[in-house]
TIBA-712667 format. One line per field, with one value per atom (N, C-alpha, C, O): atom name; x, y, z; residue number from 0. Coordinates in steps of 0.02 Angstrom, whole numbers, always signed. Last residue first. Example, Ala and Ser with C-alpha at 12.3 -4.5 7.8 and 13.67 -1.06 7.14 Angstrom:
# TIBA-712667
atome [N, CA, C, O, N, CA, C, O]
X [+642, +684, +645, +670, +660, +615, +660, +712]
Y [-112, -53, +2, +57, -284, -225, -165, -166]
Z [+354, +357, +394, +402, +390, +390, +390, +423]
num [1, 1, 1, 1, 0, 0, 0, 0]
***
This chain:
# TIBA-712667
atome [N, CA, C, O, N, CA, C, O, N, CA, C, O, N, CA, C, O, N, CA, C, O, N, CA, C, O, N, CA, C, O, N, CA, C, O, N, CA, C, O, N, CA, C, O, N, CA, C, O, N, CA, C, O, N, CA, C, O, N, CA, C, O, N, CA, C, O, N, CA, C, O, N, CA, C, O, N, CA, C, O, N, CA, C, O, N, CA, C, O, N, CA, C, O, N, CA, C, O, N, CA, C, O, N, CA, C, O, N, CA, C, O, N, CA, C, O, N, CA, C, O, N, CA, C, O, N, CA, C, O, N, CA, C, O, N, CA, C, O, N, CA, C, O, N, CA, C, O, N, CA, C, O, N, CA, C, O, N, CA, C, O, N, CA, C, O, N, CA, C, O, N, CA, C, O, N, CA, C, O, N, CA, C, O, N, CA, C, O, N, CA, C, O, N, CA, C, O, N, CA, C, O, N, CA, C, O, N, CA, C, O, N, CA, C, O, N, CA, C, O, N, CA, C, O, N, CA, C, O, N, CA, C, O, N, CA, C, O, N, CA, C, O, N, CA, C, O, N, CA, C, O, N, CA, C, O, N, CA, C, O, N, CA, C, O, N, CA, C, O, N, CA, C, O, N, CA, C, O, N, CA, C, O, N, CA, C, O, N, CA, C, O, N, CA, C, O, N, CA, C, O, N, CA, C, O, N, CA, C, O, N, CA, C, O, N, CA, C, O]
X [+748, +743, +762, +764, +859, +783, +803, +858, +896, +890, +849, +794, +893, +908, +902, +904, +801, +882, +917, +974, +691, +745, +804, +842, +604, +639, +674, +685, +511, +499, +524, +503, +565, +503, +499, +481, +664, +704, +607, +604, +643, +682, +695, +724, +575, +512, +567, +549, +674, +623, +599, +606, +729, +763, +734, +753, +654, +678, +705, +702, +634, +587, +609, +585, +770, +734, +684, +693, +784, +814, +806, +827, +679, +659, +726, +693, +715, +651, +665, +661, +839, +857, +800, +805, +788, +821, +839, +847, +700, +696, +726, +694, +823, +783, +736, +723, +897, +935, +882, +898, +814, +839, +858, +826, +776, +737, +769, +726, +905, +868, +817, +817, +937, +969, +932, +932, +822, +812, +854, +828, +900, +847, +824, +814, +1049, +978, +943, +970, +1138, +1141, +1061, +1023, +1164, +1135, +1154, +1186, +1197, +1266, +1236, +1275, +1052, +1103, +1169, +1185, +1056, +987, +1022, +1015, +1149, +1156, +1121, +1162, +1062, +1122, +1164, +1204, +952, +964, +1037, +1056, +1005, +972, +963, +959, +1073, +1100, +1087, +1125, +966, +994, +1057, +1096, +910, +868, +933, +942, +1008, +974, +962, +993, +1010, +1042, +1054, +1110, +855, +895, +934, +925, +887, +828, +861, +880, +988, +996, +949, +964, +907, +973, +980, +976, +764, +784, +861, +875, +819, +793, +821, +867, +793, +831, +870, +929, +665, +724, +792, +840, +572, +606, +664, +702, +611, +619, +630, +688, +546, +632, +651, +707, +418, +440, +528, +565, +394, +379, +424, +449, +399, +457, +440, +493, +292, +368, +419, +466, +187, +196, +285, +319, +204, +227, +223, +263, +176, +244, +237, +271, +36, +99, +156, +200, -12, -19, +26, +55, +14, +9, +27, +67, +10, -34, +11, +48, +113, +94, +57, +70, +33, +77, +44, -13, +42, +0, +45, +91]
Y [+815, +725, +703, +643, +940, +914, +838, +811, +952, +958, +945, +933, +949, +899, +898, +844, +1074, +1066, +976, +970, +1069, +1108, +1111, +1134, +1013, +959, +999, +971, +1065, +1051, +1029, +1008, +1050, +1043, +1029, +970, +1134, +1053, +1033, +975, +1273, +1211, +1154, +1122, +1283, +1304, +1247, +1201, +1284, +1245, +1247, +1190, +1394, +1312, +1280, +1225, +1514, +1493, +1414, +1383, +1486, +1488, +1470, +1423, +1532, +1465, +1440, +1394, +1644, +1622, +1529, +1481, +1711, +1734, +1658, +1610, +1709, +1661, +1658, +1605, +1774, +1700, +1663, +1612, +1895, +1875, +1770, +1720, +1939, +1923, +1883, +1845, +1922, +1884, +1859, +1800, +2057, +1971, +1910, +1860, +2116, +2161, +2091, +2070, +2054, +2089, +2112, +2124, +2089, +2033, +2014, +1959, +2247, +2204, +2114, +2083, +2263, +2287, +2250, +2231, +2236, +2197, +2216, +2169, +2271, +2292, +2240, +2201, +2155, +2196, +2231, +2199, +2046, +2124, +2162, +2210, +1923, +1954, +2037, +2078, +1878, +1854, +1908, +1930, +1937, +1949, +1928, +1957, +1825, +1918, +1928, +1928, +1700, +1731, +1793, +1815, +1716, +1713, +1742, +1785, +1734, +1787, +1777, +1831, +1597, +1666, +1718, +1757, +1520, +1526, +1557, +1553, +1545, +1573, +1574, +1616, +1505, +1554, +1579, +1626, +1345, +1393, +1455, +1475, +1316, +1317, +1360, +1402, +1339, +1370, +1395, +1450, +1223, +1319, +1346, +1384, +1105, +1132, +1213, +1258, +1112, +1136, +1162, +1208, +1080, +1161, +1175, +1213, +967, +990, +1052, +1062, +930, +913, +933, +922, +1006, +1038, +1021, +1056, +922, +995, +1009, +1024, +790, +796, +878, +897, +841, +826, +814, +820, +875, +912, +898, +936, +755, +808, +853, +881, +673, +654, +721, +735, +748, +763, +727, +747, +706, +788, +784, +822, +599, +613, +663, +668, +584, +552, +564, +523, +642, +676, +637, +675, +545, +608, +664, +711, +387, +438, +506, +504, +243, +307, +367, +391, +110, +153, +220, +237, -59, +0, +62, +67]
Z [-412, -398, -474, -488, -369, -384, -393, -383, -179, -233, -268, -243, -16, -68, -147, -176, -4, +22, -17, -40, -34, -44, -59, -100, +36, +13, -48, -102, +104, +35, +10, -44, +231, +228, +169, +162, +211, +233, +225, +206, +202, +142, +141, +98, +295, +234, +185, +149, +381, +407, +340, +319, +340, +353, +357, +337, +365, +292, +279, +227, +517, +482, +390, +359, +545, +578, +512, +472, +492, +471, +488, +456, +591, +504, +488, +468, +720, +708, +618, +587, +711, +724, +694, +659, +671, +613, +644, +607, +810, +737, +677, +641, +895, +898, +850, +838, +901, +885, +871, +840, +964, +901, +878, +829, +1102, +1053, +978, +936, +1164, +1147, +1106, +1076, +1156, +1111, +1100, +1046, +1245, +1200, +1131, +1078, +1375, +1353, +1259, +1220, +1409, +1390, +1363, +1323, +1467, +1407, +1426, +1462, +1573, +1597, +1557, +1578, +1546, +1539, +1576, +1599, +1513, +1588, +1591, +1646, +1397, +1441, +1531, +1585, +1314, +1311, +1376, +1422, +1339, +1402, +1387, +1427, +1289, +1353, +1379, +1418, +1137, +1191, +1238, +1267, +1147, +1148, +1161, +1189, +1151, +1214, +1214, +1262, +1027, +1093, +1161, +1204, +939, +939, +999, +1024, +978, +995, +977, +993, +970, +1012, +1032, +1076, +803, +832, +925, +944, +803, +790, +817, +863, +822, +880, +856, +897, +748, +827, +859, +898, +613, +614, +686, +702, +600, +554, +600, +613, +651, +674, +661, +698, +573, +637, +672, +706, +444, +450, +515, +530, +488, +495, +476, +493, +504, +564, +568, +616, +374, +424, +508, +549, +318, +288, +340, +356, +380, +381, +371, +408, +330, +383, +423, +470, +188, +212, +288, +314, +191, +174, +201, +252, +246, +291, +242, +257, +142, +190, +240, +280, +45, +19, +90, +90, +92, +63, +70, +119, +31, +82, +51, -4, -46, -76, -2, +11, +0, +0, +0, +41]
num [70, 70, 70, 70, 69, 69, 69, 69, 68, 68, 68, 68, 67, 67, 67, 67, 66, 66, 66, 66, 65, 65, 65, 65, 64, 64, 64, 64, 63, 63, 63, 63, 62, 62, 62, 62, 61, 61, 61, 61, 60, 60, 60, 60, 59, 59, 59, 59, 58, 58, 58, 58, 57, 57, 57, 57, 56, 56, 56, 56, 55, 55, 55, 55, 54, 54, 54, 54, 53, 53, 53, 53, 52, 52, 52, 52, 51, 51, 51, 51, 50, 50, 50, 50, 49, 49, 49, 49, 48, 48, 48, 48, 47, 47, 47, 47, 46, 46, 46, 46, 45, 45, 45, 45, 44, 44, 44, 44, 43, 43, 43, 43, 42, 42, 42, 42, 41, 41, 41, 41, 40, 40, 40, 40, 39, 39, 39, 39, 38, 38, 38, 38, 37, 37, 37, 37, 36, 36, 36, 36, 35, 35, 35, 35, 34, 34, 34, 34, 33, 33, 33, 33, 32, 32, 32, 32, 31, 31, 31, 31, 30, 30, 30, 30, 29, 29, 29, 29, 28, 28, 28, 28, 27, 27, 27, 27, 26, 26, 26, 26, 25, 25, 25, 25, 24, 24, 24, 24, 23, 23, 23, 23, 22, 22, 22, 22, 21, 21, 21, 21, 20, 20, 20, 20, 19, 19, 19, 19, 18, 18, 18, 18, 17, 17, 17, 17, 16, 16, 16, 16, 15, 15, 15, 15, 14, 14, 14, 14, 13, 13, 13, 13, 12, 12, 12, 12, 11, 11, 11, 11, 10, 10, 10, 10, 9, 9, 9, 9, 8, 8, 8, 8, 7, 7, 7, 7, 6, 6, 6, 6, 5, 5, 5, 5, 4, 4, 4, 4, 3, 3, 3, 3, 2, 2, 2, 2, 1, 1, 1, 1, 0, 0, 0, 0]
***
């Protein structure tokens, strides 16, 4: 029985985050510990965008299968 349609993508979905978490991760727990070091808060905030935006582009390429080229 040939996998439906909707258990692939949810496969490519789930090795995307896997893909994705340790940076994601260690993203965040760079603004933590700027935020521990007693920077302004404000810089946590400024760093934080571009970690989610660049999470987010990795995730959209390991999801579509991007990142492996064409078939």
């Amino acid at each position: 029985m040939a996998a439906s349609p909707v258990d692939g993508e949810s496969v490519n979905r789930r090795r995307a985050a896997l893909a994705i978490l340790p940076f994601l991760l260690l993203g965040l727990a760079d603004v933590v510990l700027l935020l521990e070091w007693g920077l302004d808060p404000l810089w946590g905030f400024v760093i934080l965008p571009p970690i989610l935006f660049i999470s987010v582009i990795g995730w959209i390429a390991f999801k579509t299968g991007f990142v492996n080229g064409p078939d």
